[in-house]
N, C-alpha and C positions, 0 to 999 in steps of 0.2 A: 504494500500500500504506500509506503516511505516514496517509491520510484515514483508511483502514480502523481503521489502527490506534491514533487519535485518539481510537477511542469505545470500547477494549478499556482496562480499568483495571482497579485490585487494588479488588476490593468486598469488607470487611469482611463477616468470617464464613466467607467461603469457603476450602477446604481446599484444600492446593495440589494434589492429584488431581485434583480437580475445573476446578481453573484450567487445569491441563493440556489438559485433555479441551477447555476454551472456545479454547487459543491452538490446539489441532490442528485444528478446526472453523473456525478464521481461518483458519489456514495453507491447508486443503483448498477455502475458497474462493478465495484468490486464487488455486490453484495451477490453478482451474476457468476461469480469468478469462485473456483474450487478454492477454497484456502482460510486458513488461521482468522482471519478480519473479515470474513463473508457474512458472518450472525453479526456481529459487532454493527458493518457496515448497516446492513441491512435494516436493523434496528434504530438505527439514527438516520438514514431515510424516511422511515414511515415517518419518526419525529418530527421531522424537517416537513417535509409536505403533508402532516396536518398543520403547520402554522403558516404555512405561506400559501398565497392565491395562487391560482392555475395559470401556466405562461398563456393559454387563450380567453 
């Protein structure tokens, strides 16, 4: 997950809704992924998109 999340950073201009939405799309990948951080992830997805509105 460490790697993954190596290439996720705060890029100027972006609103933090929007970051949101990029860390939930992280999270639902690893939680897609065989491994050690899959429940973990997965877990803190659900969290994350019951507080935030839908990208549509």
């Amino acid at each position: 997950m460490l790697a993954i999340l190596n290439g996720f950073h705060r890029r100027p201009g972006r609103g933090s809704l929007e970051e949101a939405h990029d860390l939930l799309r992280l999270l639902l990948t690893v939680a897609q992924q065989e491994g050690p951080m899959s429940p973990k992830a997965d877990r803190l997805a659900k969290e994350i998109a019951a507080r935030i509105p839908s990208e549509n």
